[in-house]
N, C-alpha and C positions, 0 to 999 in steps of 0.2 A: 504494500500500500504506500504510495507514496506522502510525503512528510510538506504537509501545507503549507508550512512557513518556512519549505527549503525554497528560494529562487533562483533555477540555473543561471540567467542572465546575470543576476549580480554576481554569482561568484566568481564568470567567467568577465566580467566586465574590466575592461582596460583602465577603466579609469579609478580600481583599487589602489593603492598608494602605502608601501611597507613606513610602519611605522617604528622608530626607531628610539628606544629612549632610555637613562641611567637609570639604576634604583639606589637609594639610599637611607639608610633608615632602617631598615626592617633588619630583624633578628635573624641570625645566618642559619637555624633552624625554621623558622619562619619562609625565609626565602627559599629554601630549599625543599620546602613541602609545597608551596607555591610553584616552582617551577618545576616538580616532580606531578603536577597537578594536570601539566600540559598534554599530560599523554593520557586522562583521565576525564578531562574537562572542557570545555569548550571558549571558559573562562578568559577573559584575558587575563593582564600580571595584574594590572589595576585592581580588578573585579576581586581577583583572588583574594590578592594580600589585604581589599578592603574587609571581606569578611573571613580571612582566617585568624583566630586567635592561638597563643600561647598552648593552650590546653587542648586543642583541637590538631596543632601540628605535633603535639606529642604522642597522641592518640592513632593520627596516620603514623608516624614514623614505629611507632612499638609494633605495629600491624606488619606494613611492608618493609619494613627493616629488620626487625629484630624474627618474625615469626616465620616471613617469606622469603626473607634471605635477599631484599632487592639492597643491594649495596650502592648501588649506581647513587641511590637519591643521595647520600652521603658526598659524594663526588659534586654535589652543588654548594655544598654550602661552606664557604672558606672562614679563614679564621687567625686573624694576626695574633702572636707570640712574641713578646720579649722572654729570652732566659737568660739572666743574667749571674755575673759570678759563680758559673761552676766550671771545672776544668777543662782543660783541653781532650785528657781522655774521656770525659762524660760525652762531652761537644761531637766529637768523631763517631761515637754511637748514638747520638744523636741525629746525627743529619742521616744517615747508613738508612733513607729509604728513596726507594727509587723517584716517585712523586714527591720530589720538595723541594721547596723554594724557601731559601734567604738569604742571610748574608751575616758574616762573625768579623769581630776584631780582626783589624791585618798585622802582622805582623812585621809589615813593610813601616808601616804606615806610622803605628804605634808604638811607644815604648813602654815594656809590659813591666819594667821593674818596678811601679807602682800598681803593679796588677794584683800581688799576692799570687796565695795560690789554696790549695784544699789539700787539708791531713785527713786520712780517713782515722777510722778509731784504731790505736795501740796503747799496749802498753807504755807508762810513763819512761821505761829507760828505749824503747825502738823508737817511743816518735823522739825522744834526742836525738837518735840519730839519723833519723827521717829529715827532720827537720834542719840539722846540719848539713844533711847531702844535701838540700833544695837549695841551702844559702849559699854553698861553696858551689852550684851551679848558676844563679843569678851572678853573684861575685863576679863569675869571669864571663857571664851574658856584658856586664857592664864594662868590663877590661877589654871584650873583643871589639863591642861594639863602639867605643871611644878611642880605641886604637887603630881597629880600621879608618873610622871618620879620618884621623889624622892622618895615617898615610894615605889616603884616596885625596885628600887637600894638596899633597906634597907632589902628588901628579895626574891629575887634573887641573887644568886652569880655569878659572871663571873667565868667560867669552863677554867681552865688556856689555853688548845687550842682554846679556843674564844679572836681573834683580839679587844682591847678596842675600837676603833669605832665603829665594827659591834656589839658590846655586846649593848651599848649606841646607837644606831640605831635601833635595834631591840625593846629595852625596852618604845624607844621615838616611835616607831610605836603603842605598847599596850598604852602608854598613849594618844595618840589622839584617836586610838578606843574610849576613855572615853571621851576625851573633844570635839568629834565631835557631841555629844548630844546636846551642847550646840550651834552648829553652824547655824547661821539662816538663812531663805530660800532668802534672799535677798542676800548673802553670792557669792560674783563673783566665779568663775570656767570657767573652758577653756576644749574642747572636739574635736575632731577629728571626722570626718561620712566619713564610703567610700557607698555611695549609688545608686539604678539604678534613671533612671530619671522619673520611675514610680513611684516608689517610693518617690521621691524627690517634684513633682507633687504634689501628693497627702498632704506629709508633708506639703509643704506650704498652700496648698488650708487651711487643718485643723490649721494652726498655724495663718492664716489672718483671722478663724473665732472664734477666741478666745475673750473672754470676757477681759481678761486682756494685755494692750497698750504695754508692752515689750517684749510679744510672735509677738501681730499682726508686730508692728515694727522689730522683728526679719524676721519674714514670709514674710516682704516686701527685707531686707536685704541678705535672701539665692535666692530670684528669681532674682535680681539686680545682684548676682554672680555669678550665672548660668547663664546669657545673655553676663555680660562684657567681659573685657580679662580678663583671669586668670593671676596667678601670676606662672612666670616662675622661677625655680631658675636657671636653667641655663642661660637665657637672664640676670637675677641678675648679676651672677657670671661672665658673659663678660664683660657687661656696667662698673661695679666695677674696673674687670684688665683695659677698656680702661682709667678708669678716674686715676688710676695711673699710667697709662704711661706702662701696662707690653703689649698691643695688640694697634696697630696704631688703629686709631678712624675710618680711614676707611674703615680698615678689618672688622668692626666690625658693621660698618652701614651695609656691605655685607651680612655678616653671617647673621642679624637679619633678613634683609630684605628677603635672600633666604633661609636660614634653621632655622630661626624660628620664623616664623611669630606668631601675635597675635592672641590666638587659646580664643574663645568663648563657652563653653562647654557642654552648654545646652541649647541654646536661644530660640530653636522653639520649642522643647518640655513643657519647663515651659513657655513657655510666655502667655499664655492663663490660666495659673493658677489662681483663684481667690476666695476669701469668698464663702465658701460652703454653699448655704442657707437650702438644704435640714439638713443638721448639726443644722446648726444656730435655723434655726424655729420647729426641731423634739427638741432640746434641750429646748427651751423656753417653748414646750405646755407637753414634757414628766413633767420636772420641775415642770409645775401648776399640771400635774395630781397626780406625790407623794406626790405634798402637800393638795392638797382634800383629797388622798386617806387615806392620813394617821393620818394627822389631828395633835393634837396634842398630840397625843401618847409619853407616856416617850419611851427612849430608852433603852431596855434591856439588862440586862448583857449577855457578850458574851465570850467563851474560846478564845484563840490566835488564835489556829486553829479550824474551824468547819467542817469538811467533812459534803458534804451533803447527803441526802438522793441520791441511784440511779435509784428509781424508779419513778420517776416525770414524771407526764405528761410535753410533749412538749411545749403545752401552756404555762402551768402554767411556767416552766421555763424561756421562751422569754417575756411571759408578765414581771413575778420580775427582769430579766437583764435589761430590758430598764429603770425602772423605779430606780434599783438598785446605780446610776451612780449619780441620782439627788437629794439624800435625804444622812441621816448619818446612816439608820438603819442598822441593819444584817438582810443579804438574806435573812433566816431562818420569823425576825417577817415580814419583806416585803412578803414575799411566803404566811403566814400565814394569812395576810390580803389580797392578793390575791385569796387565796382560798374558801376565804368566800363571795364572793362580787357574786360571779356567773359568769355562763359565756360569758353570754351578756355581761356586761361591762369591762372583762376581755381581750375579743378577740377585746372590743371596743381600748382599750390600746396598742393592737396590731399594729392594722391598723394605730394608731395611729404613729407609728412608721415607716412605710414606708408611708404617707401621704404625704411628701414632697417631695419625690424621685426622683430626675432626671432623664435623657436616660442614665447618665454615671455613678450615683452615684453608690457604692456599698454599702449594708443593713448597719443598724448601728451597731456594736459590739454585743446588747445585740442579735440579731438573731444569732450568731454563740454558736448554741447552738448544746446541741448533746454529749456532753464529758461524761465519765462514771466518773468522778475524780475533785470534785469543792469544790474548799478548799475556804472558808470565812475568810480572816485574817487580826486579827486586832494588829497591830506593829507597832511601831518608825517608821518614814518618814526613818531616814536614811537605816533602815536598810531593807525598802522597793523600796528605791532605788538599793540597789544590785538584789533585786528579782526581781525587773522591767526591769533586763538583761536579761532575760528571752523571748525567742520568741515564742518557740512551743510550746505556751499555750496562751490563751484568756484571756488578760486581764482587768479587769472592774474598774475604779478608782474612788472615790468618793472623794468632793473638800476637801482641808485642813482646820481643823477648832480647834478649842482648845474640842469638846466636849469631847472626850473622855480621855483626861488628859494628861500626859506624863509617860515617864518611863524612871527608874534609872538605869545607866549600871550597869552591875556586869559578873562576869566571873569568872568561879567554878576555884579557883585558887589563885588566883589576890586581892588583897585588896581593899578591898570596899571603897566606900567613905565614910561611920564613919572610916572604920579601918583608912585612910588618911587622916583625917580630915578636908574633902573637903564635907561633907552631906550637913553642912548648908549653904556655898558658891554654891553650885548646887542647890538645891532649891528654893531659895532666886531668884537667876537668873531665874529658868523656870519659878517659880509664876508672877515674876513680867512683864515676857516676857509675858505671859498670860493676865494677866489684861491689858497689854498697847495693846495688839489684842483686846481682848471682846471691848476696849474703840473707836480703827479705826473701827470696826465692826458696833458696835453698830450703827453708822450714817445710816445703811439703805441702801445705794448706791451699784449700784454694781462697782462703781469704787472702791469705800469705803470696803468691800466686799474681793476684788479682791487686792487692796492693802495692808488689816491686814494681807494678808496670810505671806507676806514677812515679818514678826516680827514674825513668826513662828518657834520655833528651831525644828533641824531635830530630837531632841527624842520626840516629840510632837508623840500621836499613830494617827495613820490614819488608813483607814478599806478598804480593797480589794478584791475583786475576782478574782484568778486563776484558769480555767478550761483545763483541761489536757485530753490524756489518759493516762494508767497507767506507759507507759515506761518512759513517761518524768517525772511522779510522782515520779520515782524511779530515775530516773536520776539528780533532785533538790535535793531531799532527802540525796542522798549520797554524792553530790559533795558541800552541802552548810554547810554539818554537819561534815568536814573535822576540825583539832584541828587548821588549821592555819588562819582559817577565825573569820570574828567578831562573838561574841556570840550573838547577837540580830538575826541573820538568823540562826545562828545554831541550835537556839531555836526552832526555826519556822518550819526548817530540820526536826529537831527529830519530832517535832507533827505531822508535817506530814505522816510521818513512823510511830509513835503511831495509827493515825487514820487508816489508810489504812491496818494493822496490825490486830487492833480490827476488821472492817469489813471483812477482807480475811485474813485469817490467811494464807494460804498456799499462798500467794502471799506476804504477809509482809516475810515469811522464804526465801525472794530471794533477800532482802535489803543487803547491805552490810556496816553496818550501827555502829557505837561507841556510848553510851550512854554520850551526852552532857553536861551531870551534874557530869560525872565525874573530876575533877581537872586534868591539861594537862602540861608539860611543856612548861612554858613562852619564851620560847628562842626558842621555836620550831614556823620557819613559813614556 
């Protein structure tokens, strides 16, 4: 039967006109029942959000979120974050999800010895000496970075159309590039997230299943945020003029009371967030299985970067990424002892990895397998932190530990630390940072464990996997190997390009690409 007050003429009519326009205002659970409403409704945004309430969009979201599983509506409704004052290792499992967006302290930019830093709980004679290793690491954070300054002065010259501030701002940016090696993971830093509340979800579940006590306590403090009131500034900036006297106190109880009430901004979406156990228990039993499987194999030498092979069976791939994340090896010997085991116990390793799975869970990282483009890299923390901003790629992280040594900055250009006479104030500092870890370590615990990491400086190497396809291979490679970034990923940049180059040549001919050992000017950022 056809529908009375449909008229084909208008709908097919030329002279409709798309309309186009902001929202602002509305509560990012609001908005996102509103615009989940679109596939439900006939409603415009107007209409919706004029008659959706508070209690109403809780009541849709408990329905098709929580009971149907529609996650997608979560993917509407975004959500700014300040976290401030927690550490750099909290910060790096923190950002560790694929959808997310913001932006942390630089360490170019900033100088952190007024940053502090975070002791977790010891006993009163370890945090002595917890607390001793982090000072005798800033100490010569400050020694490098004032010594360099000086010698980068002694050869550079300011080009007389360079302003002396920005000349001295610039030159103090290349010397914390160098003295940020010595910066250690317990080291405070402050970051910003604009996130959806899938997203957001997710993050906390993974941060409340964390083996270390200032992530889980972080993961109880972003769900605590997403349920209270948020902080308004404009509610700030009245309250303030009423208290000096510039808006009557009355107007102002008005205002807050009808135009801006205290807005909660995620409370039903995260509030069921909690310790992921499928996480929790695939990580405990992958964990025992790299260490059966591998035993006590040394660890082989490895280049910075290792492109891997493209012709992997899928197995074998998904089996060495799960187990990839638990152990310090390279893919490469992981693969290698995967492939000899057979493949009964191979595909046993599999299973082993969705074993615990939930109705909601999604696979664990090492199944996103499938990329033609898996670079093995083993770099400085820190400068694996810039490549951990990276989303459209897969990435695999193995814990921080002192095995694989550290590394000295240098930058084709720039005077070295003999040339500065900072070699053996650098050294001195990482070895000794090193021994006072191998000494928290050695206790055995995973509290014990989990707390040496934070005496860890960020040129410490650490070992990663990136899996790509090739455009986004091309697109790190070019934008990290630019002259005005740190030379620790630039480095990284060119190998990458080197690798991909050697196996495809006709596809390395489309990089757009500077050789990184060439010396650059210092002034240039």
């Amino acid at each position: 039967m056809p529908d009375p007050e449909f008229d084909p003429s208008a709908a097919a009519s030329p002279e409709n006109s798309t309309e186009v326009y902001a929202i602002h205002g509305a509560e990012p659970e609001v908005l996102a029942y509103a615009m989940a409403k679109y596939s439900r409704s006939a409603l415009t945004m107007r209409e919706s959000l004029a008659e959706i309430s508070s209690q109403r969009a809780e009541q849709f979201l408990n329905t098709f979120y929580f009971q149907y599983g529609h996650r997608s509506i979560a993917d509407l409704a975004h959500i700014p974050f300040a976290i401030e004052r927690l550490s750099m290792l909290a910060a790096i499992a923190l950002v560790d999800e694929a959808r997310w967006d913001g932006q942390e302290r630089s360490t170019r930019y900033q100088d952190f010895r007024r940053s502090g830093w975070y002791t977790p709980k010891l006993e009163e004679q370890k945090r002595a000496g917890y607390t001793a290793s982090i000072q005798a690491l800033f100490k010569a954070y400050d020694d490098i970075s004032g010594g360099m300054f000086e010698a980068l002065q002694k050869v550079v010259a300011r080009p007389e159309e360079m302003r002396e501030d920005q000349y001295a701002r610039t030159l103090k940016a290349r010397a914390f590039d160098v003295a940020r090696y010595l910066l250690p993971l317990a080291t405070n830093t402050s970051l910003g997230q604009i996130v959806n509340a899938r997203t957001l979800e997710t993050q906390v579940s993974r941060l409340l299943s964390s083996r270390i006590a200032e992530v889980r306590e972080l993961g109880l403090k972003l769900r605590a945020a997403a349920s209270s009131p948020a902080w308004n500034v404009q509610r700030d900036r009245l309250e303030q003029m009423a208290g000096e006297g510039v808006v009557p106190q009355e107007s102002t109880t008005e205002i807050l009371r009808d135009l801006m009430p205290e807005v909660r901004v995620a409370p039903t979406l995260v509030k069921y967030a909690e310790p992921n156990q499928y996480l929790i228990e695939s990580r405990r039993e992958l964990q025992q299985a790299a260490r059966e499987l591998m035993g006590d194999q040394p660890i082989y030498g490895a280049p910075l970067v290792d492109l891997l092979d493209d012709d992997e069976d899928m197995e074998v791939e998904i089996a060495t990424s799960l187990l990839y994340p638990y152990c310090h090896y390279s893919y490469r010997q992981i693969r290698g002892t995967i492939g000899a085991i057979g493949s009964q116990r191979r595909n046993e390793i599999i299973r082993l990895g969705a074993k615990h799975r939930g109705r909601h869970d999604e696979l664990l990282r090492g199944f996103q397998s499938g990329d033609g483009f898996r670079f093995d890299i083993l770099m400085d923390i820190g400068g694996f932190r810039d490549m951990h901003r990276h989303r459209r790629c897969v990435q695999l992280i193995q814990d921080f530990s002192d095995l694989h040594g550290y590394e000295e900055p240098v930058c084709p250009g720039q005077p070295t630390l003999e040339e500065a006479g900072l070699a053996e104030v650098y050294r001195e500092a990482m070895d000794a940072a090193h021994r006072t870890y191998r000494s928290v370590a050695s206790e055995g615990s995973l509290d014990a464990r989990a707390n040496a990491a934070y005496l860890l400086p960020m040129g410490t190497r650490c070992r990663a996997m990136f899996k790509m396809d090739f455009s986004e291979s091309l697109y790190i490679a070019e934008l990290r190997s630019g002259v005005a970034g740190h030379y620790s990923y630039r480095r990284v940049a060119w190998e990458m390009y080197r690798a991909v180059a050697r196996r495809h040549p006709a596809l390395g001919e489309l990089f757009r690409i500077e050789d990184v050992n060439e010396p650059i000017d210092l002034l240039r950022r």
